[in-house]
C-alpha positions as CSV (number, residue, x, y, z in Angstrom):
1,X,-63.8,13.6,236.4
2,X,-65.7,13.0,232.8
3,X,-64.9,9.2,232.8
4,X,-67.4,9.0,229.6
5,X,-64.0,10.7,227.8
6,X,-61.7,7.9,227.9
7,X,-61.3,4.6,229.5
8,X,-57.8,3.6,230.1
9,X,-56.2,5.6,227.8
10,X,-58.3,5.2,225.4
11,X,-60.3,8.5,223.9
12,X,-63.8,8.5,222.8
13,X,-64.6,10.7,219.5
14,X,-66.0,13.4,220.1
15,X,-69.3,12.3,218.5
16,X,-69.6,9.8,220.8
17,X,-69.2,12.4,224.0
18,X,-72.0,14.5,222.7
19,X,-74.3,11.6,222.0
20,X,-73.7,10.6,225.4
21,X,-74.5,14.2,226.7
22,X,-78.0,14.0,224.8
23,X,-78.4,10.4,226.4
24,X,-77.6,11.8,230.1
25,X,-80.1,15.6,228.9
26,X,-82.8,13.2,227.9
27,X,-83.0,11.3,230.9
28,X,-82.9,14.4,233.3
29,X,-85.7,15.8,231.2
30,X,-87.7,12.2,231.4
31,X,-87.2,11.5,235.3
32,X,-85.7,14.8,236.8
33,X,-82.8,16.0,238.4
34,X,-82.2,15.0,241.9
35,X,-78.1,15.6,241.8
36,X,-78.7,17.8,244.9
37,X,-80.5,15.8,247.1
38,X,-79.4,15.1,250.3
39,X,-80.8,11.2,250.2
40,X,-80.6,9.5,253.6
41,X,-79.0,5.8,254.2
42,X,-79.8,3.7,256.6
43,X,-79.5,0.5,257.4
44,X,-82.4,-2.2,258.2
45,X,-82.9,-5.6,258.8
46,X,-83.5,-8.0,254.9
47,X,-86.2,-9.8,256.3
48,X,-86.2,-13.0,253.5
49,X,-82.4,-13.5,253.3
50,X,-81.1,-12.1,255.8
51,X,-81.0,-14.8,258.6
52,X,-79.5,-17.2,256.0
53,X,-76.6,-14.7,254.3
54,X,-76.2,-12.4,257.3
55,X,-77.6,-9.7,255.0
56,X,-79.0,-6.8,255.8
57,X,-80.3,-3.7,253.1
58,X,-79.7,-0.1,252.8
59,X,-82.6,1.7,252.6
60,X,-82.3,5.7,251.5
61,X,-84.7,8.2,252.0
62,X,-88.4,8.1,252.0
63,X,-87.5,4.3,251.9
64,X,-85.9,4.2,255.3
65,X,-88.7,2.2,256.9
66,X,-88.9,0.7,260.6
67,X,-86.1,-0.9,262.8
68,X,-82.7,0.4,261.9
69,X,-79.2,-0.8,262.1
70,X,-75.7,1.3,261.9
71,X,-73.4,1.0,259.9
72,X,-70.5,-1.5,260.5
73,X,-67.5,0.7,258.8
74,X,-64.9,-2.5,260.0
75,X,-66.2,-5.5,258.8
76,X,-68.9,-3.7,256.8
77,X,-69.0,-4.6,252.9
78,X,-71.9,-3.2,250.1
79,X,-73.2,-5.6,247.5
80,X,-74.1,-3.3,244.9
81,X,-77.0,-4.8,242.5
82,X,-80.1,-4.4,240.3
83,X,-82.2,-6.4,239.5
84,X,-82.0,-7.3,235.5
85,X,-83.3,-10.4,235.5
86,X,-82.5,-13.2,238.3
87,X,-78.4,-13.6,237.5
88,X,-77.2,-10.2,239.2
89,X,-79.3,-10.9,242.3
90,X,-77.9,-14.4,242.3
91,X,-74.0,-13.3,241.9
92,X,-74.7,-10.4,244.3
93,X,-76.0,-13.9,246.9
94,X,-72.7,-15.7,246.2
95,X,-70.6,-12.3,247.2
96,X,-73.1,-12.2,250.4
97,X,-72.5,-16.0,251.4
98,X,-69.1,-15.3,251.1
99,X,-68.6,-12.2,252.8
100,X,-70.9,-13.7,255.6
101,X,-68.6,-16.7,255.7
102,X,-65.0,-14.6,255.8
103,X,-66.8,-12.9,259.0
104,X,-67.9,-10.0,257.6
105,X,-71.0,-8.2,257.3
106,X,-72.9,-7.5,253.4
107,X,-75.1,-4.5,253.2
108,X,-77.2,-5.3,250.1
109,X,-77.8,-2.3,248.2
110,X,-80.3,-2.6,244.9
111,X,-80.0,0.9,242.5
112,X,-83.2,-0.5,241.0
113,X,-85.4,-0.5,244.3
114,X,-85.4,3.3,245.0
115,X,-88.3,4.4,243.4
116,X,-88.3,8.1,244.4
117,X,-84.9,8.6,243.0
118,X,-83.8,9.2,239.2
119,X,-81.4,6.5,239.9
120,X,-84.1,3.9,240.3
121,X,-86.3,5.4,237.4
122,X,-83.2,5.5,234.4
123,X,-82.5,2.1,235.6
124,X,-86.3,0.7,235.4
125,X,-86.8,2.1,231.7
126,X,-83.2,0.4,230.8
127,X,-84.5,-2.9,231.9
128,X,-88.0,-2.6,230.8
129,X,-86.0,-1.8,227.4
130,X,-84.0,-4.6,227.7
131,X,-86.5,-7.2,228.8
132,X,-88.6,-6.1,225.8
133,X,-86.1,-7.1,223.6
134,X,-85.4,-10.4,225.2
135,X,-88.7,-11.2,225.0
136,X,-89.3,-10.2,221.2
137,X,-85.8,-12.3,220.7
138,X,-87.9,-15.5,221.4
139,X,-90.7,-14.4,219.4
140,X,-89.2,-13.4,216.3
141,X,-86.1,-15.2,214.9
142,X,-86.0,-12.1,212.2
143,X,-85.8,-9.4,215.3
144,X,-83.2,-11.8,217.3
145,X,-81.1,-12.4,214.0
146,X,-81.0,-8.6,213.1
147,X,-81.2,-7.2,216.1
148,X,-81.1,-8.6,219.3
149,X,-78.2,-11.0,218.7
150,X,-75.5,-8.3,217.6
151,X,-76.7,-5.9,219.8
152,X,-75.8,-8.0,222.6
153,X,-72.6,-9.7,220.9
154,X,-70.9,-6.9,218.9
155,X,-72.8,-3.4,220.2
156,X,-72.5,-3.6,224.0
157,X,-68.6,-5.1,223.2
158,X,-68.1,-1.6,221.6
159,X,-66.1,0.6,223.6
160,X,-68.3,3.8,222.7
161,X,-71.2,2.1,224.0
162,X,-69.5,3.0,228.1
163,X,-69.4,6.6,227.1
164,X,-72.8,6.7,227.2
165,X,-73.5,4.5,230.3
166,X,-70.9,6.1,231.9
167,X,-72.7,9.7,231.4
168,X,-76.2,8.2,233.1
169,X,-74.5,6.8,235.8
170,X,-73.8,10.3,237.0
171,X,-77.3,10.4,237.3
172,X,-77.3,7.3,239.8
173,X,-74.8,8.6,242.1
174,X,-76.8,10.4,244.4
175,X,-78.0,7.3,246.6
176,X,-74.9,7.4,247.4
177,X,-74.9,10.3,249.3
178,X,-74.9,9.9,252.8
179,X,-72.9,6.5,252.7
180,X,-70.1,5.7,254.3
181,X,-67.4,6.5,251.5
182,X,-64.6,3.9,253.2
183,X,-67.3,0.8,253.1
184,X,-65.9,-1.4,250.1
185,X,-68.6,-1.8,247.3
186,X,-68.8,-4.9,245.7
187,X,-70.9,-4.1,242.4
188,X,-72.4,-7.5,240.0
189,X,-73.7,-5.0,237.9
190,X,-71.5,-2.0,236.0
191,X,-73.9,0.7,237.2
192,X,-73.3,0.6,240.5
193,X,-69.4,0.0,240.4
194,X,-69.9,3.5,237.8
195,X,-72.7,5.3,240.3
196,X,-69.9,4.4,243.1
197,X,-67.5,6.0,241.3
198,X,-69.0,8.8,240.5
199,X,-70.4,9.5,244.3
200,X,-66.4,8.9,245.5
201,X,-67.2,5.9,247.1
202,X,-63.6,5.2,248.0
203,X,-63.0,1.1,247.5
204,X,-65.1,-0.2,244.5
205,X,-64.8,-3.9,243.1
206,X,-66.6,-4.5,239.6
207,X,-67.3,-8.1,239.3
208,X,-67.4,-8.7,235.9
209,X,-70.6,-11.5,235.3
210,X,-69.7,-12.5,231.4
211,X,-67.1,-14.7,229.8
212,X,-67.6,-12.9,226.5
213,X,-65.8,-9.6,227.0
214,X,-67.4,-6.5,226.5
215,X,-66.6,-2.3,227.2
216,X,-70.4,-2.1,228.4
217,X,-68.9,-3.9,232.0
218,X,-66.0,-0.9,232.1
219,X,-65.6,1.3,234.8
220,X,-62.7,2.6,235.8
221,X,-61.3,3.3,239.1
222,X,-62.8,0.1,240.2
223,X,-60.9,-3.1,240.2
224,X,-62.3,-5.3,237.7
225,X,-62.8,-8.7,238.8
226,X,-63.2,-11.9,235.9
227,X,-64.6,-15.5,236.1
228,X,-61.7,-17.4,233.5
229,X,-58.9,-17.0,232.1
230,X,-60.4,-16.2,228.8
231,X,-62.3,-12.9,230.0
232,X,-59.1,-11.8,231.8
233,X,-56.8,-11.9,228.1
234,X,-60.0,-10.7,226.6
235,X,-60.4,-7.4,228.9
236,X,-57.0,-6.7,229.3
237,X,-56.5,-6.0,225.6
238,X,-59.9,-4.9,224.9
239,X,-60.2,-7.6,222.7
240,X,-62.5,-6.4,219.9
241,X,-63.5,-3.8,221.4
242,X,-62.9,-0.7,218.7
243,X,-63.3,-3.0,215.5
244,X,-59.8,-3.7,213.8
245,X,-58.1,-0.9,216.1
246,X,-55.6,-1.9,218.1
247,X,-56.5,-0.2,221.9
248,X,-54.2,0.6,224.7
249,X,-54.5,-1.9,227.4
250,X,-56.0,-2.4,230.4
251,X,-53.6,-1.6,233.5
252,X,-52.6,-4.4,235.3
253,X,-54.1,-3.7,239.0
254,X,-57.2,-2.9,237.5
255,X,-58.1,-6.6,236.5
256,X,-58.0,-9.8,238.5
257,X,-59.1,-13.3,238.2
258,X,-60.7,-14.5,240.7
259,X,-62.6,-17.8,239.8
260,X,-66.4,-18.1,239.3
261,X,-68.6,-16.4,242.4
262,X,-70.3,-19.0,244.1
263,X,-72.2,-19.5,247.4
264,X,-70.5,-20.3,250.3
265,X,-72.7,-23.1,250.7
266,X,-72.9,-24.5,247.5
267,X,-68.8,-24.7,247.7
268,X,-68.1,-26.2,251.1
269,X,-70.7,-28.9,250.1
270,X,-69.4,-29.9,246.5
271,X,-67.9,-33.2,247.6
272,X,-70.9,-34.2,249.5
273,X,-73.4,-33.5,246.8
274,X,-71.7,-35.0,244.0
275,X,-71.5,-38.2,245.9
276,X,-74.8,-38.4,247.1
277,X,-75.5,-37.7,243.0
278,X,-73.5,-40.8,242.0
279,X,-75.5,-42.7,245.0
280,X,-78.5,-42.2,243.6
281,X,-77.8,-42.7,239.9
282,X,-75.9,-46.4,241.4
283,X,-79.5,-47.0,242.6
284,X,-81.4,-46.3,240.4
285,X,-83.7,-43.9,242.1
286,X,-85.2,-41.0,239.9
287,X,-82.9,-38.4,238.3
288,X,-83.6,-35.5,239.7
289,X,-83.8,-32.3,236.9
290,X,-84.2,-29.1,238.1
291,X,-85.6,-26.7,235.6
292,X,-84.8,-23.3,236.1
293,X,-87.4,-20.5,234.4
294,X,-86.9,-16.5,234.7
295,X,-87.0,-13.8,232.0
296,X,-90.7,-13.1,232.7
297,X,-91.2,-17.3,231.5
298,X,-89.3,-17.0,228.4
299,X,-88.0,-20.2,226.3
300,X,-91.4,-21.9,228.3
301,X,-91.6,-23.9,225.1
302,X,-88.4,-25.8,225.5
303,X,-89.3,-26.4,229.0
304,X,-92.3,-27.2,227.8
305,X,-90.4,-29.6,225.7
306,X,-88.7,-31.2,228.4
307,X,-91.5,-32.0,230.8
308,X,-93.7,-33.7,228.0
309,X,-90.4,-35.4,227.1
310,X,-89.8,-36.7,231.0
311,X,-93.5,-37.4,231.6
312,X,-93.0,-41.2,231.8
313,X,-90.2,-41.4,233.2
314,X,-91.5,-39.7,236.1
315,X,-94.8,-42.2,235.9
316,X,-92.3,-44.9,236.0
317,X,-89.8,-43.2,238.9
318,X,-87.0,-43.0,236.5
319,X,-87.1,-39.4,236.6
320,X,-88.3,-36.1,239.7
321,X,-88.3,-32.8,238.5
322,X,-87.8,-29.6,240.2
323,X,-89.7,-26.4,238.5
324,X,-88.8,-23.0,239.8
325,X,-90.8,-20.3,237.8
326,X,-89.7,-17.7,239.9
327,X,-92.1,-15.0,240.5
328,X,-93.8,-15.3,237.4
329,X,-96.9,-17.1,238.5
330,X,-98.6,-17.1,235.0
331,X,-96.2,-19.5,233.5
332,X,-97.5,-22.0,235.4
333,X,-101.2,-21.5,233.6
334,X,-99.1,-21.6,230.2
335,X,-97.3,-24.7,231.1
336,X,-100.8,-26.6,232.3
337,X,-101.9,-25.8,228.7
338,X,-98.5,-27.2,227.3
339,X,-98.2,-30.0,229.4
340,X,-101.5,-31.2,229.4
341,X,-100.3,-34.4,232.2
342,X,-98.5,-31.8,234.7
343,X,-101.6,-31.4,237.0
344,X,-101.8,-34.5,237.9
345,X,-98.1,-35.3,239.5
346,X,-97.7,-31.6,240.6
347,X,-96.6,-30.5,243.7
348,X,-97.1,-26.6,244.3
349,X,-95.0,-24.9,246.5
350,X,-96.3,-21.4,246.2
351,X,-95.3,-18.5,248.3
352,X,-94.1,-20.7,251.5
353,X,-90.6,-20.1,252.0
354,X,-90.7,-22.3,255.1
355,X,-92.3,-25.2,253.2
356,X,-89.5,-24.3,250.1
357,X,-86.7,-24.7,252.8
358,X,-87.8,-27.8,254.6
359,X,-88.0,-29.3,250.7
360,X,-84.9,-28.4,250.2
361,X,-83.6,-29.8,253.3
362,X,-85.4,-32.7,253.1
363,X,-84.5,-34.2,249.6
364,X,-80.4,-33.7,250.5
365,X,-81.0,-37.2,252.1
366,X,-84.8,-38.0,251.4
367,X,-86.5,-39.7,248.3
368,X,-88.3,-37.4,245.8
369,X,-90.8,-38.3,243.4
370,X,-93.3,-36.5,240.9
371,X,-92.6,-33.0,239.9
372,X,-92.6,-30.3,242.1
373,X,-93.0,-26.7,240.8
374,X,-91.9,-23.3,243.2
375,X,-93.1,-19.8,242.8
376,X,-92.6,-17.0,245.1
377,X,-93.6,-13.0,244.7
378,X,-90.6,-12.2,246.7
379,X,-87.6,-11.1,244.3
380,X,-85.2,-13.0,246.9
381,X,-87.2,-15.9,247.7
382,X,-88.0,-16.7,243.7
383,X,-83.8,-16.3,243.1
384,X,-82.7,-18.1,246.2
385,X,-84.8,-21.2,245.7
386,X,-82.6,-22.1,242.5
387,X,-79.4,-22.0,244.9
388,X,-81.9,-24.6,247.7
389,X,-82.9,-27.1,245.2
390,X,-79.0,-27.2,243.7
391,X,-77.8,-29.1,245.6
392,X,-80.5,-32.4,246.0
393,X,-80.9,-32.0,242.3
394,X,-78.9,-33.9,239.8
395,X,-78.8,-32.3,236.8
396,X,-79.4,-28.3,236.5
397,X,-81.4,-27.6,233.2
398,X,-80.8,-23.9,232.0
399,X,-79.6,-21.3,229.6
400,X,-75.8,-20.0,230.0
401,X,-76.3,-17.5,231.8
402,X,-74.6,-16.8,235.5
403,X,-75.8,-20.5,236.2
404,X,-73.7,-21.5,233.5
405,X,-71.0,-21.0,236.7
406,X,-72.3,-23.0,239.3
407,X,-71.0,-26.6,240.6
408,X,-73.4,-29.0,239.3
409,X,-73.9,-31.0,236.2
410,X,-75.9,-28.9,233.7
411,X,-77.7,-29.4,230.7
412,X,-77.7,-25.6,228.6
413,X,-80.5,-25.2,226.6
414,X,-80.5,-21.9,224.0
415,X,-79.0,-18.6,224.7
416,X,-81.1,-15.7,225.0
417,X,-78.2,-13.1,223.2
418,X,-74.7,-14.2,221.8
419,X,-73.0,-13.4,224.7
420,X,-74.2,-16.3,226.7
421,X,-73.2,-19.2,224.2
422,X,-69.3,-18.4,225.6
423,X,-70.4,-19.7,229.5
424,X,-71.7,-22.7,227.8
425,X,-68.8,-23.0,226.0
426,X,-66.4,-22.9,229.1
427,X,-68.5,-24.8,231.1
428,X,-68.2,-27.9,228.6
429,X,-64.5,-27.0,228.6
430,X,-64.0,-27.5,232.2
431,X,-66.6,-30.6,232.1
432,X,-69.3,-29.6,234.8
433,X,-71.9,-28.8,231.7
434,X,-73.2,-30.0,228.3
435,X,-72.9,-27.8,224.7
436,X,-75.5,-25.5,224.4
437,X,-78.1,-27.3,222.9
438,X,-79.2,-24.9,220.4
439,X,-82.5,-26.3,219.8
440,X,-85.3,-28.8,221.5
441,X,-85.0,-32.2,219.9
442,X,-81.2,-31.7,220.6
443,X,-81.8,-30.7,224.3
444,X,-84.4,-34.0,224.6
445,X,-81.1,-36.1,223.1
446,X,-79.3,-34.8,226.4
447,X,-81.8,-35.6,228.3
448,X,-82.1,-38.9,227.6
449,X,-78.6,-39.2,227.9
450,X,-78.3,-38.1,231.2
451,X,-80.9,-40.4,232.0
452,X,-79.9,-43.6,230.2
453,X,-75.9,-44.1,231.0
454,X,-73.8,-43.3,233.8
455,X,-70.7,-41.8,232.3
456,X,-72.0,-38.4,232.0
457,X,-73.0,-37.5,235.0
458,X,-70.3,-39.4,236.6
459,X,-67.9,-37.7,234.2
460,X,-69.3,-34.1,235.8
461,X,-69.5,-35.1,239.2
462,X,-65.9,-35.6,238.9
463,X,-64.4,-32.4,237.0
464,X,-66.8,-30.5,239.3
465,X,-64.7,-32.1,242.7
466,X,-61.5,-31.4,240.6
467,X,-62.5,-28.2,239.7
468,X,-62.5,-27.2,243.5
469,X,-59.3,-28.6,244.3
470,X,-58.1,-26.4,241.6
471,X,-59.8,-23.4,243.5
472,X,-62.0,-22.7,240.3
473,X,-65.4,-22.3,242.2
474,X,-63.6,-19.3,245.2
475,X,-64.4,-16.4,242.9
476,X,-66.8,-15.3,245.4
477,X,-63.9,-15.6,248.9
478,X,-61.2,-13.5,246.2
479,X,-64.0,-11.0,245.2
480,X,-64.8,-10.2,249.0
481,X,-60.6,-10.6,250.1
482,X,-59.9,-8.1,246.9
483,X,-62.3,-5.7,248.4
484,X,-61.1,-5.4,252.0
485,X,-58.0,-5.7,251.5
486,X,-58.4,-2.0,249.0
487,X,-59.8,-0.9,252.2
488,X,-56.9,-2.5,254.7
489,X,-54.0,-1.6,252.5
């Protein structure tokens, strides 16, 4: 099937097909053509998540190393991921927890982590592409203005931009090889649900991360799963998606709303948290912020920002903050040159997942003072240490990206690419985050806000417990129910 033709109905000019032809040509040329190889799968033990989430990866071929598991084709379920930044990995964690939870087991399978494949090597120049970009954004208003911002706002909504993603993905489909084709795939990124596809993987879930609907997360055959209500009447119609045409719709049982795709953990302990939250504030101990920094340290100057900004508070025990730069160890040299007082009530917890865990542990029911800043090599361990701290922290300072989703009162400093500004915006909507504060003396006014009266974290804490009455935070439980039940029906 040449899905890069049409999606739902919907046919692609023929300019369009060819230019995705050249896109798919040019990559083969670039990277090679492995569409005949006979990858192995197997499956072997995630040794940083994998106690915690139940998860275990799939390795294929020359990749297959050490103690090996089989395949569970009952209970088993694939996460399908790459990493792009930390917010796929994360989502693809919720969908883990979850599945875990529900009693089944999540084979976590990362198209970017192949490295002997073609799959793996279109996939790293994409993101290496992308990342660029992101990073020029925050450098150059000009290049983010003219460039960066539509492409991500108006050229991946474009429905001819999935002909050509579509095409590549057939390049991708060959790690699929040798896997079971009846294990349900849950993908939080379009290339794998599209790779799946293609390689006749037989139950595919796409879980949609965005609230700003775009054809770039399309691929059909797959059931397309959505955070809010807006996406869903957004998709379906394919809102904006061809201009001022008109497009046929989406079918019905190939979108679902499911609710935003949280942790297991994070969920079954919202109650708990948010009261411990309003304990603290009723005490007067220190707010607790927890700064949140990936994209290879970009927007370090508003964080930047923020620290100086908090300094004496946290002299004073008004104020704790939580750092977590991910696995980009250099941004804490540029912060000690930004932040010329940070030294000196610093805590480093570097590459000591043990120590990270204990923290975390500790400061659900302990006191925390002084700052204290997190950075680990490991992909999983720099991701998951954001999901730890959550829950002690109070307030949860980051861009509107897939944290923009998460049950705990945030502060949304600026987007990196239009797209994000619409998680802020239903965040605020459902009251468990600010606006998007679109710039720094802005973001220090809600800061000081959060700091100086009650009602606004109060005011979160308590659309945040409403919020999971209302079954908003299960995305994750319907994702995982969605897939097996493709499999059971």
């Amino acid at each position: 099937m040449n899905r890069s033709e049409s999606v739902f109905g919907n046919m692609q000019p023929s300019s369009v097909q060819r230019k995705a032809v050249r896109s798919k040509a040019k990559y083969q040329k670039k990277f090679g053509d492995d569409s005949k190889a006979d990858y192995s799968a197997v499956v072997v033990p995630n040794e940083y998540i994998g106690d915690m989430l139940g998860v275990s990866n799939i390795a294929i071929g020359s990749a297959a190393p050490g103690t090996t598991e089989g395949f569970d084709k009952e209970k088993g379920i694939i996460v399908g991921n790459i990493r792009m930044g930390f917010g796929h990995y994360r989502i693809s964690m919720a969908i883990a927890s979850a599945a875990n939870h529900m009693g089944y087991k999540p084979y976590w399978m990362d198209l970017n982590s192949y490295k002997q494949t073609t799959c793996t090597k279109v996939i790293s120049a994409q993101n290496d592409l992308y990342s660029t970009g992101s990073r020029l954004s925050q450098k150059s208003r000009l290049f983010n203005r003219i460039v960066w911002e539509p492409l991500n706002y108006e050229g991946f909504r474009q429905l001819t931009y999935n002909s050509g993603d579509q095409k590549n993905a057939e390049l991708m489909a060959p790690v699929f090889a040798n896997v079971p084709k009846d294990i349900p795939v849950v993908a939080t990124h379009v290339w794998p649900a599209q790779a799946a596809l293609h390689a006749d993987m037989r139950y595919v879930v796409n879980a949609i991360p965005d609230n700003w609907p775009m054809a770039l997360h399309f691929a059909e055959g797959s059931i397309h799963t959505v955070q809010t209500h807006y996406a869903y009447q957004g998709y379906r119609i394919c809102n904006g998606m061809a201009k001022d045409k008109v497009l046929s719709p989406m079918p019905e049982d190939s979108l679902v709303y499911t609710g935003h795709y949280i942790d297991h953990e994070l969920v079954a302990n919202i109650e708990e948290d948010c009261r411990r939250r309003l304990e603290r504030k009723a005490q007067g101990k220190p707010m607790r912020f927890l700064l949140t920094i990936g994209g290879a340290g970009a927007q370090k100057e508003i964080f930047a920002a923020i620290i100086n900004e908090l300094m004496p508070a946290v002299r004073e025990k008004k104020a704790a903050l939580y750092v977590n730069i991910g696995d980009y160890m250099n941004v804490w040299d540029d912060l000690k040159k930004m932040c010329p007082d940070i030294g000196m009530s610093t805590t480093t917890h570097f590459n000591n997942w043990n120590d990270t865990v204990k923290f975390a542990e500790d400061a659900l029911d302990g006191d925390v003072e002084g700052i204290h800043l997190f950075c680990h090599d490991n992909i999983f361990e720099a991701v998951y240490a954001t999901n730890l701290l959550m829950r002690s922290c109070d307030v949860l300072v980051t861009k509107p990206s897939e944290l923009a989703f998460y049950p705990v009162p945030k502060l949304f400093i600026k987007r990196i690419g239009g797209h994000e500004q619409w998680g802020a915006i239903h965040s605020a909507e459902i009251g468990d985050g600010t606006l998007e504060c679109r710039d720094i003396p802005h973001t220090l006014q809600m800061i000081n806000l959060f700091l100086e009266d009650h009602t606004t974290l109060e005011g979160m804490c308590g659309c945040i417990v409403r919020n999971k009455e209302n079954g908003i935070y299960d995305g994750a439980y319907e994702v995982v129910r969605i897939a097996m039940e493709m499999k059971n029906s």
